[in-house]
TIFI-154820 format. One line per 2 residues: their letters; for each residue x, y, z of C-alpha. Coordinates in Angstrom, 3 decimals. Layout:
TIFI-154820
a) X Y Z  ...
This chain:
TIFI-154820
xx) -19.684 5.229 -26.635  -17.235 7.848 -25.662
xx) -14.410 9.096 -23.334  -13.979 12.286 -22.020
xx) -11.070 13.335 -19.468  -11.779 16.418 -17.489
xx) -8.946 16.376 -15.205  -5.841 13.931 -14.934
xx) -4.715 13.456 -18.001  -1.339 15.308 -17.888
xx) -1.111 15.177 -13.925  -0.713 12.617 -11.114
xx) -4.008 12.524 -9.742  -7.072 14.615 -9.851
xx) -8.983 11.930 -12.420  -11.959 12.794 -13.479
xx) -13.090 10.444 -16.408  -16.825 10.666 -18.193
xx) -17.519 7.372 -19.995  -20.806 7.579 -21.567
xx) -23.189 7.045 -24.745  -25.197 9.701 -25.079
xx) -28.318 8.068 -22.398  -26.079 6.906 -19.915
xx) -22.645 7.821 -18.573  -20.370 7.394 -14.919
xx) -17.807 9.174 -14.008  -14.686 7.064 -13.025
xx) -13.449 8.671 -9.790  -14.189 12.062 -9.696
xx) -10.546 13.725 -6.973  -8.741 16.479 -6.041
xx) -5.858 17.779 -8.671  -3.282 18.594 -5.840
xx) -0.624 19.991 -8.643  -3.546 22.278 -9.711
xx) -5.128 23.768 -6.010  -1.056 23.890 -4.755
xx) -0.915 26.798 -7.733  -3.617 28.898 -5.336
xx) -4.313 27.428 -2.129  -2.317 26.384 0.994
xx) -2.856 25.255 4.781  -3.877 29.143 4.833
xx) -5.206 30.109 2.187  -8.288 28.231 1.267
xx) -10.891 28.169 -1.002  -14.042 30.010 0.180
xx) -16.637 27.716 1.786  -19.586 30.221 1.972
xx) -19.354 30.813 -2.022  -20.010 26.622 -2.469
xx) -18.445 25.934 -5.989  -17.759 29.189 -6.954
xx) -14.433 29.227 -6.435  -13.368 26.132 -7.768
xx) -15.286 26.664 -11.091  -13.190 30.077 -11.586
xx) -10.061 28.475 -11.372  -10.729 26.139 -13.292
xx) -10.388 23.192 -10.670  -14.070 21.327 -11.490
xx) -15.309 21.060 -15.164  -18.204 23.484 -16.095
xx) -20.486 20.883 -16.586  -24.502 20.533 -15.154
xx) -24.046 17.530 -12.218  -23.212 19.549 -8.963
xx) -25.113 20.058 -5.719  -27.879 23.014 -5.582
xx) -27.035 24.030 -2.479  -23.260 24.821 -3.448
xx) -23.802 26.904 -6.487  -24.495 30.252 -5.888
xx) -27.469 32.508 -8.143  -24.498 34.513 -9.455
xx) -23.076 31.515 -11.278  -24.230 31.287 -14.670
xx) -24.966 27.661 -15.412  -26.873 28.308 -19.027
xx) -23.420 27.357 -21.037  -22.999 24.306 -18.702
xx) -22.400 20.947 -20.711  -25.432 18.714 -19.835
xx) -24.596 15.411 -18.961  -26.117 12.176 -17.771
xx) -24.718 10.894 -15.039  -25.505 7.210 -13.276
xx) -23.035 7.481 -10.887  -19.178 7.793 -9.991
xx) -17.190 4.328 -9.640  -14.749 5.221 -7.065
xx) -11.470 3.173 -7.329  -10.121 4.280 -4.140
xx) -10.462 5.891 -0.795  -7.354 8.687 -2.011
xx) -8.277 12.380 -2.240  -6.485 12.822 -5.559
xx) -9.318 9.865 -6.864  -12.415 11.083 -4.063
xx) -11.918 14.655 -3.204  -13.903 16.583 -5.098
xx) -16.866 13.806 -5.161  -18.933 15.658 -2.106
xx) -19.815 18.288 -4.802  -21.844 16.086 -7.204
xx) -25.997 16.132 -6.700  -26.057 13.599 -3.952
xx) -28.551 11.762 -6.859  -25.644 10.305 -8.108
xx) -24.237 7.103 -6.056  -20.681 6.386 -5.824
xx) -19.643 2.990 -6.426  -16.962 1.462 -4.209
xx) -15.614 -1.161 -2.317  -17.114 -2.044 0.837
xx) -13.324 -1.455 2.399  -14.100 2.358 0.724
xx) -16.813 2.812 1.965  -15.700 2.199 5.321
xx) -12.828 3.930 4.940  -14.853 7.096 3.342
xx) -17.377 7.095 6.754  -15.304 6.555 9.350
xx) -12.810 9.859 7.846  -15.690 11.975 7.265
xx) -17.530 11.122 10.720  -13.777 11.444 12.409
xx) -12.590 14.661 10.658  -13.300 18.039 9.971
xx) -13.791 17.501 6.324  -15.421 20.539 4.039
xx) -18.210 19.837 1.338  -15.452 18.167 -0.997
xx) -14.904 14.803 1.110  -18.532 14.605 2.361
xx) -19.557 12.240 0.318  -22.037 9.364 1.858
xx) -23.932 12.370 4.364  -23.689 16.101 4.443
xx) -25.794 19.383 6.070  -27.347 20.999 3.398
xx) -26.394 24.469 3.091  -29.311 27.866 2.978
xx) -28.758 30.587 0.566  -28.733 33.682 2.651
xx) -29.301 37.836 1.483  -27.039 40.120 0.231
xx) -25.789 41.017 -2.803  -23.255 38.146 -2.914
xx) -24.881 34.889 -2.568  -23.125 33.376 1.344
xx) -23.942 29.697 1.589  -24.062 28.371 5.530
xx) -24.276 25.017 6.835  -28.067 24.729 8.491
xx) -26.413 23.377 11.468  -28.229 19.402 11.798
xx) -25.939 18.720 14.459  -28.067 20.223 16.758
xx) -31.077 19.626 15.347  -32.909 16.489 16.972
xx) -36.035 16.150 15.357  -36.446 13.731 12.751
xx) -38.595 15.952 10.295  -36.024 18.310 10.606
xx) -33.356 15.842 9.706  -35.228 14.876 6.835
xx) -35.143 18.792 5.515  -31.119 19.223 5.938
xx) -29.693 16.545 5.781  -28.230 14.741 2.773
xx) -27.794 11.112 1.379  -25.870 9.414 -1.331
xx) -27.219 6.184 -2.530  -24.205 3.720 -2.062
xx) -23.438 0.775 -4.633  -20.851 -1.509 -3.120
xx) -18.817 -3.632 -5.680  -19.736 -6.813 -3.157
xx) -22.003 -7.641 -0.747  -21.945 -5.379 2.640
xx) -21.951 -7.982 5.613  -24.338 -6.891 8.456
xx) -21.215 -5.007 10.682  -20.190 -3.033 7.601
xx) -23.692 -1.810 6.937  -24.499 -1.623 10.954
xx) -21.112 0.818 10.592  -22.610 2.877 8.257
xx) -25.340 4.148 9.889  -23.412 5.096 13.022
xx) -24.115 8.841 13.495  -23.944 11.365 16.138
xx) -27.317 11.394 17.485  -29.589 8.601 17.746
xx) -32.397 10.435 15.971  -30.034 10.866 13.163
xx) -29.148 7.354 13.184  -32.784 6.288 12.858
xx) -33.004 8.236 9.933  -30.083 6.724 8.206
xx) -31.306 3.477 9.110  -34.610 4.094 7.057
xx) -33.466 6.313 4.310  -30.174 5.048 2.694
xx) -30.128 3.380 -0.201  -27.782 0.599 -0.555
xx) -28.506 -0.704 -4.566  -26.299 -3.509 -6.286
xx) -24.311 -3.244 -9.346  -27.109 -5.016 -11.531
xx) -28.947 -1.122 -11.180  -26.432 0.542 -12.928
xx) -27.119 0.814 -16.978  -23.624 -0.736 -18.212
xx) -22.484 -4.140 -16.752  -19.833 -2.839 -14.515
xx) -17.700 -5.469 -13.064  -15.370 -4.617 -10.374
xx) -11.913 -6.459 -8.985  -9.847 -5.722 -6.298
xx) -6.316 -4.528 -7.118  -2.916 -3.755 -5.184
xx) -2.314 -0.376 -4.064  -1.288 1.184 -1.148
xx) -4.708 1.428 0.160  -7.310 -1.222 1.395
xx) -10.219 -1.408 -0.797  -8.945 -0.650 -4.151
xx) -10.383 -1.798 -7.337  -10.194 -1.867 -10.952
xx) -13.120 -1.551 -13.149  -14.443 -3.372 -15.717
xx) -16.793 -1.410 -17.858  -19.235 -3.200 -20.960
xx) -21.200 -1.756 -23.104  -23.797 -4.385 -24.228
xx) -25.272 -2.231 -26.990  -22.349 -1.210 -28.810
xx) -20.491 -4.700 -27.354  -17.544 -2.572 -25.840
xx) -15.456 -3.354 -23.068  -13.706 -0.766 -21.198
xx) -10.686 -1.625 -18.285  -9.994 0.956 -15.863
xx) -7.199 0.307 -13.562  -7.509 3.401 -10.996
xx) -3.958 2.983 -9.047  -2.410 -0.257 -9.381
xx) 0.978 -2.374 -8.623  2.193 -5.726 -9.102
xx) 4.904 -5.662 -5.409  2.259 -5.653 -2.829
xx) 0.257 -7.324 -0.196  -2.480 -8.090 -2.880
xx) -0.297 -8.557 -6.024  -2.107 -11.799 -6.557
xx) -5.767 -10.051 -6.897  -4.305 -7.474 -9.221
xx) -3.015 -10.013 -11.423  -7.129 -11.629 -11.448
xx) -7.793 -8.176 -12.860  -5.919 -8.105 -15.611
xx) -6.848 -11.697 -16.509  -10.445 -10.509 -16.387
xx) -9.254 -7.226 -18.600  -7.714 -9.599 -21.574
xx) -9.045 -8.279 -25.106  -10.359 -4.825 -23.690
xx) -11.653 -2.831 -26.658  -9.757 -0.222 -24.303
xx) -7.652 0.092 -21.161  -7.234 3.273 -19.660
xx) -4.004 3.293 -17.105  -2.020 4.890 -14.818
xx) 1.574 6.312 -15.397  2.437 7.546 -11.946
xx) 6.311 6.259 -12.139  7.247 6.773 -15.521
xx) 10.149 8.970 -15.420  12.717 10.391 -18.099
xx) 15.240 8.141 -16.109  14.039 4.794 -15.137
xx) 15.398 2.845 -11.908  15.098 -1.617 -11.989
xx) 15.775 -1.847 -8.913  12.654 -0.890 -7.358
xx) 11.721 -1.721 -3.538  9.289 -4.213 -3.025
xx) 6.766 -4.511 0.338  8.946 -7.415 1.371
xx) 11.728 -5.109 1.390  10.170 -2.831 3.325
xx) 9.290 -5.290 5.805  13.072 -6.422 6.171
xx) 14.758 -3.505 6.395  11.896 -1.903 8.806
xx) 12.334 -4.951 10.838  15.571 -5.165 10.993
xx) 15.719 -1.543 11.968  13.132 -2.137 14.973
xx) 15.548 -4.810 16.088  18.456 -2.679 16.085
xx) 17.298 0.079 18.359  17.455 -0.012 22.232
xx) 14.661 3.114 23.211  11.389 4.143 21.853
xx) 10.645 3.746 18.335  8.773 5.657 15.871
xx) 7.503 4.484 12.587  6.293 7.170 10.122
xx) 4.130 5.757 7.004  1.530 7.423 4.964
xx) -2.266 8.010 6.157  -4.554 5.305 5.769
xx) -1.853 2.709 4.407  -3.520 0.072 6.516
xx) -0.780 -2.437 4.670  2.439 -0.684 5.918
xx) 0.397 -0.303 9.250  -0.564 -4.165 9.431
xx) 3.056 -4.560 8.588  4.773 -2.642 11.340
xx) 2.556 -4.460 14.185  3.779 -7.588 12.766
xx) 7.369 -6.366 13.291  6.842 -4.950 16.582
xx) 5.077 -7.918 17.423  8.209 -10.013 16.431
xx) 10.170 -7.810 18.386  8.470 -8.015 21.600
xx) 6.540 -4.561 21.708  3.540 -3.375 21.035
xx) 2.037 -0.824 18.719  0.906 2.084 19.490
xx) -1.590 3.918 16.678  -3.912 6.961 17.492
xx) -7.311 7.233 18.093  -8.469 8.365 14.690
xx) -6.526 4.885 12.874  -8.217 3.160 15.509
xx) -11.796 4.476 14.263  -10.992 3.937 10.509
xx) -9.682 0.338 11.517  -12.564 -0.453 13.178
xx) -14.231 0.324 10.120  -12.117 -2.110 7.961
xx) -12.731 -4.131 10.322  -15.974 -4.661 9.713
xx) -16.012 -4.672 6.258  -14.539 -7.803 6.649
xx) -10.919 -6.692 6.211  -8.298 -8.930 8.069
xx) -5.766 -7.781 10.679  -4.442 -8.813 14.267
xx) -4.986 -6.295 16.284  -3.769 -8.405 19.301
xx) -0.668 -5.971 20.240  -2.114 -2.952 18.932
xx) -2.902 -0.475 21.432  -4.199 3.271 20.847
xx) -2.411 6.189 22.736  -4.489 8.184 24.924
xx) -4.195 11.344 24.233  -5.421 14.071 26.631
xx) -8.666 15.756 25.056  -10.776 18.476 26.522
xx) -13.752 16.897 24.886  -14.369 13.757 23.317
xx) -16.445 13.795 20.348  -19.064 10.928 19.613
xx) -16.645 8.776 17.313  -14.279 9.050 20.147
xx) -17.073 7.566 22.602  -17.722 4.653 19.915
xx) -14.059 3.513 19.730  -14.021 3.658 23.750
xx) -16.728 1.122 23.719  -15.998 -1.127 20.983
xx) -14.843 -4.707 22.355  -12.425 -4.937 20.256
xx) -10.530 -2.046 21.706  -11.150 -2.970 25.216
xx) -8.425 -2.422 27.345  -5.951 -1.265 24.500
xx) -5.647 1.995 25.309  -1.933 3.134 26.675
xx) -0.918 6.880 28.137  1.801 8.838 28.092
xx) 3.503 8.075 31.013  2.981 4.118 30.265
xx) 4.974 4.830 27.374  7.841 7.018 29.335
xx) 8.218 3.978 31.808  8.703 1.250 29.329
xx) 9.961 3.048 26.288  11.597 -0.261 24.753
xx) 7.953 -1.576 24.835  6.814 0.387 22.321
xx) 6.629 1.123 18.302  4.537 4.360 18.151
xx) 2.715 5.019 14.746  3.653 8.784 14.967
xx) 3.787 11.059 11.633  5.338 14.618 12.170
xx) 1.589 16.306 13.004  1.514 13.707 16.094
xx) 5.181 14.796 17.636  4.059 17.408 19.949
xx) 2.682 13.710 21.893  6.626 13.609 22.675
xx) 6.232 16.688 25.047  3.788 14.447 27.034
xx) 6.243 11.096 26.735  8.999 12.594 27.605
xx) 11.252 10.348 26.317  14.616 11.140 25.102
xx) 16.311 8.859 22.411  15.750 6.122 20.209
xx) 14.988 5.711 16.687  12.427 6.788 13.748
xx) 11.728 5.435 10.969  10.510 7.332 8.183
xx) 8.894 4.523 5.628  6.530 7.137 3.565
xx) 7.214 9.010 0.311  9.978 11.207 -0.676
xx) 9.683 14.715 -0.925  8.611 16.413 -4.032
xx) 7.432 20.093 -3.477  8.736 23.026 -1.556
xx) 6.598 22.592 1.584  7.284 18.624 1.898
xx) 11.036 19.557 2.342  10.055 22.515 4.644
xx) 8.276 19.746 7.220  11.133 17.618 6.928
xx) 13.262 20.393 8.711  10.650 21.113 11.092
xx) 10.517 17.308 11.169  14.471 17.572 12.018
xx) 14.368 20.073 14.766  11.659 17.495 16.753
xx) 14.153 14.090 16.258  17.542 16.292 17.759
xx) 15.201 17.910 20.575  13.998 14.246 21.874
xx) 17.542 12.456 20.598  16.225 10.438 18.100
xx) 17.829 8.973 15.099  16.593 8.655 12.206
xx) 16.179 6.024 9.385  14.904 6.474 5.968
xx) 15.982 9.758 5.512  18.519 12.104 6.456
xx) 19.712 16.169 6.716  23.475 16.753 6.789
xx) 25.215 19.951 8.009  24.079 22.206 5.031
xx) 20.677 21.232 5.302  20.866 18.832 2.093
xx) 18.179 16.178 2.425  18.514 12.678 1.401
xx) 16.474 9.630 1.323  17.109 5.651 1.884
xx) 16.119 3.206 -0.705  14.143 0.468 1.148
xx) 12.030 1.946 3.641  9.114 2.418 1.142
xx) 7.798 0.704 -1.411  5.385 3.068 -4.249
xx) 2.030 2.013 -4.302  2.156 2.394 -8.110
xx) 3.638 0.302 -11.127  6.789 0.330 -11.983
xx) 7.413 0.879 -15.977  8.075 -3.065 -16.362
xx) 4.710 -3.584 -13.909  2.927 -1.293 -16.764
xx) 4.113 -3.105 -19.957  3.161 -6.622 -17.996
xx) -0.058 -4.917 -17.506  -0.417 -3.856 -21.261
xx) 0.805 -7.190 -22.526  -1.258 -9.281 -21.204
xx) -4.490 -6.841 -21.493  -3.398 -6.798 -25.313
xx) -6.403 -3.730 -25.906  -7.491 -2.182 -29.310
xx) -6.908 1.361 -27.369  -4.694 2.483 -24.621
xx) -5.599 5.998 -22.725  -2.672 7.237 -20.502
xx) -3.986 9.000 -17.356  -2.559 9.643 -13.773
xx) 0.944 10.205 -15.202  3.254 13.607 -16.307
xx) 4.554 11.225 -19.170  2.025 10.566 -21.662
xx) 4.076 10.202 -24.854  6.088 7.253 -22.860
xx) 2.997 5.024 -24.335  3.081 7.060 -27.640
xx) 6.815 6.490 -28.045  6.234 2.551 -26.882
xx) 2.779 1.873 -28.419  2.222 4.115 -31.033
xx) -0.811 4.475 -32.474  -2.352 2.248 -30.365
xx) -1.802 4.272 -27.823  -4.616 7.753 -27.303
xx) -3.226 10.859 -25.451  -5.953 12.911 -24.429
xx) -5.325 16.095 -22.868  -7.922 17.608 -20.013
xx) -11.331 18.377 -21.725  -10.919 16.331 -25.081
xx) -13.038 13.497 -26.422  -12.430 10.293 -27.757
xx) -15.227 8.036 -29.327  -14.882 4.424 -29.096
């Protein structure tokens, strides 16, 4: 048995793990290296869509290795010095780009493992955005190879294609392997599609398997992140009797705390755990803010304020969501999300996921079209009735806890509504551009008269951040050596983290730094 880390290693995020023995072999998560693709691409500048995986391969941002899509790889890219490797499929820890986002790029032969609250969340984004190959990952057009001296790759265009046959020839499906059983909504949810034709075909052509396929018993238990649906693996290797923990993103202060702590029960006496170390840092805080904090302070902010009130979290944390229509609830208002949460909600919904959506309403916003998600939400019972406009929100302002990030402020325009507060409960900035929205984000909270909590800009433009608004949906440096102590493994492989000789320095040899690319047999 071996381990191989193409990407992640020295960097938060972007993990792409091989674990294999020579027959057999998954990938664990397979996502987008942000730190990398910041170095060439931007909002506009973007990596070439009609050259497939060209691009990508060149700078060095997907391993040179034989498992990717046919239809995305050019004839001018020579794939004779490829590394050839067997690949059962990917087990997906969670629905994050940095763990997903370069997934839609494997041969759709290979499932992808996942939570049912994944997969939800997975479907309902793709079928709700305008996602490229990358993040298409249970259904995708397959692309034609047209003339010309440089190979230009171009969608087929199923959309409008209605005939089943046709379907059949362009479009795409991945196999899907949910860690537990899909109840009838979740799987009813999956097949939603834009056309009924290409519905029926969904409905007779994908392949739902069970873990019990795969060629290693793979175990999987849900863990607490900052996302629904997140899981840690459990990998064993009956022939060589090795067992292999994976913990994907993990914390000990959240909503799920409890199931995380069932993980690494089930993880005790790993031959090898391989971990996250997003927060170790050369200067280490102990005072770190839990979800309960969050909730207070949040609360006790909503409680304070006499107008509107905005609450600003990070996309797809349905916890922090969840959490804020509590508090609005307990404040007497309701809570306002947009159409697209409402979709992917509706999703988690149905994978059996559990939260009162009594008081939360979705703002309408004015479309010139409504696409066909759009037309499901609309219809869905749950949602009946829930939607609120613009000016219902201008004439009751004090009514209302909008979930508005800085992309949805232009909504304001329609409002109208000056003052109030907003409270920014999210991450703090770490890159040039993150502290360039926050100014833009500035100039929107003095135009409507809104104060803001969580963060701040004084009079030279300095920007500064409140402890307590947001809790880190990754382990602390005490969570980590809890999580180590009680594993107690034989080997410990530091990925997801810009500190790997923190496990060196505390672990020694017992600990295994790997960089990108190198190979460790077990």
């Amino acid at each position: 048995m071996w381990i191989r880390i193409y990407d992640g290693a020295t960097t938060i995020g972007g993990n792409k793990i091989y674990v294999g023995n020579g027959k057999h072999g998954m990938f664990l998560d397979f996502g987008l290296n942000f730190e990398k693709s910041g170095m060439y691409f931007r909002e506009y500048i973007k990596s070439r869509a009609s050259r497939g995986i060209n691009d990508h391969l060149e700078l060095e941002l997907l391993p040179r290795i034989d498992v990717y899509r046919e239809d995305l790889q050019p004839s001018d890219v020579e794939r004779s010095t490829f590394e050839r490797l067997p690949v059962d499929g990917v087990l997906l820890t969670h629905a994050h780009m940095d763990h997903y986002g370069m997934m839609g790029y494997l041969d759709f032969k290979i499932p992808v493992i996942a939570s049912p609250e994944t997969l939800a969340i997975l479907k309902s984004t793709q079928d709700s955005g305008k996602t490229d190959a990358s993040c298409s990952i249970i259904y995708d057009s397959r692309r034609v190879e047209l003339g010309g001296n440089v190979p230009i790759l171009k969608s087929t265009g199923v959309k409008i294609r209605r005939d089943i046959a046709k379907i059949e020839r362009n479009l795409m499906l991945r196999s899907i392997i949910p860690t537990q059983t899909l109840n009838s909504k979740a799987i009813e949810f999956l097949y939603y599609q834009s056309t009924s034709e290409r519905e029926a075909y969904l409905r007779e052509k994908l392949k739902i398997g069970a873990l019990d396929d795969l060629p290693f018993e793979v175990r999987a238990y849900t863990v607490d992140h900052s996302i629904y649906g997140s899981v840690g693996y459990i990998i064993h290797d009956e022939e060589e009797d090795l067992k292999i923990a994976y913990t994907g993103d993990i914390r000990l202060h959240g909503e799920r705390r409890e199931n995380t702590q069932e993980f690494i029960n089930a993880a005790a006496g790993s031959d090898v755990l391989i971990i996250e170390g997003t927060r170790i840092s050369d200067e280490h805080e102990h005072n770190y803010t839990t979800e309960q904090d969050v909730f207070e302070n949040c609360s006790a902010a909503v409680g304070a304020a006499r107008g509107l009130v905005i609450a600003d979290f990070s996309a797809r944390n349905f916890e922090r969501l969840a959490m804020f229509a509590n508090i609005a609830e307990q404040n007497g208002r309701n809570f306002v999300i947009t159409e697209k949460d409402a979709y992917i909600l509706s999703a988690l919904l149905a994978a059996g996921t559990e939260i009162n959506v009594e008081n939360i309403l979705i703002y309408e916003k004015p479309a010139e079209s409504i696409g066909w998600w759009q037309k499901l939400t609309r219809n869905c019972d749950v949602w009946d009735g829930h939607y609120v406009s613009a000016v219902n929100i201008r004439n009751e302002p004090t009514h209302y806890v909008l979930a508005f990030s800085l992309y949805d402020l232009p909504n304001l325009i329609d409002i109208k509504v000056r003052g109030g507060v907003y409270i920014y409960s999210a991450t703090e900035a770490f890159s040039e551009d993150m502290k360039i929205d926050f100014e833009i984000l500035a100039n929107w909270l003095q135009k409507f008269e809104l104060a803001s909590v969580g963060f701040s800009i004084d009079g030279r433009g300095n920007l500064q951040f409140e402890k307590g608004y947001h809790a880190s949906g990754h382990a602390s440096p005490e969570e980590l050596e809890y999580i180590i102590e009680r594993v107690d493994p034989d080997m410990i492989i530091p990925v997801h983290t810009q500190r790997p000789e923190w496990f060196s320095n505390k672990y020694g040899k017992t600990a295994t730094i790997l960089k990108n690319g190198q190979k460790k047999e077990i």
